[in-house]
TORTOR-653386 format. One record per atom (N, C-alpha, C, O): x negated, y, z negated. Coordinates in steps of 0.05 Angstrom, whole numbers, padded with zeros to 5 digits, always signed. Each point is the difference from the previous one (the first is absolute). Layout:
<rs>
XYZ;...
</rs>
This chain:
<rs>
-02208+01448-02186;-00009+00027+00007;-00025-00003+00016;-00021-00001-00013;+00019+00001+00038;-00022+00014+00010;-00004+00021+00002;+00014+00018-00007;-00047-00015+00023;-00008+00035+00005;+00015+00019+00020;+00003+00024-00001;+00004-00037+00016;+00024+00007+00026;+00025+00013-00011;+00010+00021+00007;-00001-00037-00025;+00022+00010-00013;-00004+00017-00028;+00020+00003-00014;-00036+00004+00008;-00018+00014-00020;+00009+00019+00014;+00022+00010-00003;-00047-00002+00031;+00001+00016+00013;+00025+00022+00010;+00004+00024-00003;+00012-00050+00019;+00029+00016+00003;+00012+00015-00019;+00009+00023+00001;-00012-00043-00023;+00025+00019-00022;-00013+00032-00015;+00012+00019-00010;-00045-00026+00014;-00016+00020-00008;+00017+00031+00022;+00007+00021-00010;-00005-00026+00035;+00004+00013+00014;+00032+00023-00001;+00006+00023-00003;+00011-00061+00010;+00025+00016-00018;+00002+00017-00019;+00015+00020-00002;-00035-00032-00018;+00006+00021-00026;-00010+00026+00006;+00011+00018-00012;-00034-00009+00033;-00015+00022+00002;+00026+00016+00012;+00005+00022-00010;+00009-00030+00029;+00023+00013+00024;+00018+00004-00034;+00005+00021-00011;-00002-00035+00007;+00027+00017-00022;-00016+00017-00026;+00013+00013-00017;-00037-00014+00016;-00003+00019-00014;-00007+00018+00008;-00001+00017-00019;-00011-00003+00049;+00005+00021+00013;+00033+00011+00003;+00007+00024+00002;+00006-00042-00002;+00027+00006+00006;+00009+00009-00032;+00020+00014+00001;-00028-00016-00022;+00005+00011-00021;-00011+00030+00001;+00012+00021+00000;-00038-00025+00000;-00017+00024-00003;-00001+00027+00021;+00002+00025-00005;-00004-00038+00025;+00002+00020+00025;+00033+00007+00018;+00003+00007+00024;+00015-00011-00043;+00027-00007+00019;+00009+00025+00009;+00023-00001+00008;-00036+00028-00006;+00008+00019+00024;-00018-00003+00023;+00005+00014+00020;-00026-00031-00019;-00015-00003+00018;+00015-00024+00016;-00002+00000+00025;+00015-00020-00037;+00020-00013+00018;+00027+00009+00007;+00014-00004+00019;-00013+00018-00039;+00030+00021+00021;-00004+00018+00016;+00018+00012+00012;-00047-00007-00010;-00003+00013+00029;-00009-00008+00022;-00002+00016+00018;-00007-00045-00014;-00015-00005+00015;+00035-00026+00015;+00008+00000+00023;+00003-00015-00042;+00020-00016+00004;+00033+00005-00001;+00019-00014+00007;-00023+00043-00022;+00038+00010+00001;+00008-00008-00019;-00012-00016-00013;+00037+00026+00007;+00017+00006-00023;+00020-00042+00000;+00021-00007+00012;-00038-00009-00029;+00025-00022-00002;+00019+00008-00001;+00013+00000+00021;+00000+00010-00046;+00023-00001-00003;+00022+00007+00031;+00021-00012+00001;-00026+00029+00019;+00016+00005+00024;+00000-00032+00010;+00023-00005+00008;-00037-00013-00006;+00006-00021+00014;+00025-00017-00019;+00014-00017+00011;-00011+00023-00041;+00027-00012-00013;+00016+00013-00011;+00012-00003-00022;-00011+00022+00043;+00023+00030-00013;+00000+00015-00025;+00019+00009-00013;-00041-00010+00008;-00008+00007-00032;-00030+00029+00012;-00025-00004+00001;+00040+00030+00007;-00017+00007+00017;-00016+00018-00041;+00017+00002-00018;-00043+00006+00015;-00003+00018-00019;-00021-00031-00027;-00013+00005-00021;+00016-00027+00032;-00004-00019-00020;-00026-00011+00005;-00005-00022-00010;-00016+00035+00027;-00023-00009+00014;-00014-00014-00020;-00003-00024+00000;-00006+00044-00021;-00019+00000-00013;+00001-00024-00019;-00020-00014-00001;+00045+00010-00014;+00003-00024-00011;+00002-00025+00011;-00004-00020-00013;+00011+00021+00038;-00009-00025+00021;-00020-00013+00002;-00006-00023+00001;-00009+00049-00002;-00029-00017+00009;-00013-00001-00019;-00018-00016+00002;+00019+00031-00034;+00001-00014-00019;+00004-00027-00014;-00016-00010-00016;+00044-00001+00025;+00007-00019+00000;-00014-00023+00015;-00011-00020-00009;+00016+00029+00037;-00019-00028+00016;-00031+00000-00004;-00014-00018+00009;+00002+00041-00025;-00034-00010-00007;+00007-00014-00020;-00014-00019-00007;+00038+00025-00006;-00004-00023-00033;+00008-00019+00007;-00008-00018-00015;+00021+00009+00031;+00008-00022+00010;-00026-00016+00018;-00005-00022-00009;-00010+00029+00032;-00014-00007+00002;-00033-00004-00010;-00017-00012+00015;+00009+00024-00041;-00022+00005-00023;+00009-00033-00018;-00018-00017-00004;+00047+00012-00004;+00012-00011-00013;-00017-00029+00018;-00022-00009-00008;+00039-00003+00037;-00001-00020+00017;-00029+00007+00007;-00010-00021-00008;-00009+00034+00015;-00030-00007-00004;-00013-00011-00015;-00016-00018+00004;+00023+00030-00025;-00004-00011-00028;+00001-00027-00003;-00019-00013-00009;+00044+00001+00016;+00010-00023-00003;-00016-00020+00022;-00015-00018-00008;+00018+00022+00030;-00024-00009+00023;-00024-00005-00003;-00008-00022+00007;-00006+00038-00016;-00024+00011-00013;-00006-00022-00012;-00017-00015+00008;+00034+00011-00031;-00007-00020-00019;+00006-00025+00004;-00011-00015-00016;+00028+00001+00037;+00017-00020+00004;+00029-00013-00013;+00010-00023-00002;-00002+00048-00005;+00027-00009-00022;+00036+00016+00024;+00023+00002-00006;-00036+00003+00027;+00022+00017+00021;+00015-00029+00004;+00023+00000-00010;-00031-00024+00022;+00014-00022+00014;+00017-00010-00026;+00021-00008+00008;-00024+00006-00034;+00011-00017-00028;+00016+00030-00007;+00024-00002-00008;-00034+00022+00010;+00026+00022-00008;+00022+00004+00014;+00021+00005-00010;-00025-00006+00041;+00026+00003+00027;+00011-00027-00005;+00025+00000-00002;-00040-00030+00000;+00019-00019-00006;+00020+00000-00028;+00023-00006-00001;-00035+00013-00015;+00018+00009-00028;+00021+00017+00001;+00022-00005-00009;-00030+00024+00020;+00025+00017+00005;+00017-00007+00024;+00021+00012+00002;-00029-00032+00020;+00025-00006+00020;+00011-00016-00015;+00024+00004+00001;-00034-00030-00024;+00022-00013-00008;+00014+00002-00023;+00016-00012-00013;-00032+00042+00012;+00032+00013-00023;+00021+00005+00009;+00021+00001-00013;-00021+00007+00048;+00019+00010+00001;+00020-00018+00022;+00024+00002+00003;-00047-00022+00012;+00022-00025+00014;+00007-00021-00013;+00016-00017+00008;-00030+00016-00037;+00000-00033-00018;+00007-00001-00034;-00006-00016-00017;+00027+00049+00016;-00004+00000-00033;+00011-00022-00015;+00017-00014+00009;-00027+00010-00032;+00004-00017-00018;+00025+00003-00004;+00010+00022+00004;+00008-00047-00014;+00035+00006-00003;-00005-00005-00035;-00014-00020-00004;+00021+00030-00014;+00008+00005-00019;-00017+00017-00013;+00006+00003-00023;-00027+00011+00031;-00027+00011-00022;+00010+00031+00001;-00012+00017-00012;
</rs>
């Protein structure tokens, strides 16, 4: 962990927790997600979703555990274990 990467993930986490807190202020300034995946009416939980998702991966950055969590989970899913 450096301060650089402190920094970043500090940031990330700030963008998704406005995106929690303030999320009619991003549906007005960026539009309704859901119309771009035919899910027109579903804004709000979108961007719900992608602040928790990106608060989550800041987090992880932040601390230095993002690169050992994305490798864990790609080789769950290109390398699973055969009998477990």
């Amino acid at each position: 962990m450096t301060f650089g990467s402190f920094i970043i993930g500090l940031v990330l986490f700030g963008i998704g927790f406005t995106m929690l807190w303030k999320r009619q202020m991003w549906h007005e300034y960026l539009g309704d997600l859901g119309m771009y995946f035919d899910k027109p009416g579903s804004s709000w939980l979108t961007w719900e979703m992608v602040g928790s998702v990106l608060m989550f991966a800041g987090f992880m950055y932040g601390v230095g555990l993002f690169q050992a969590f994305v490798t864990k989970l790609l080789q769950g899913f290109f390398f699973p274990t055969i009998g477990m």
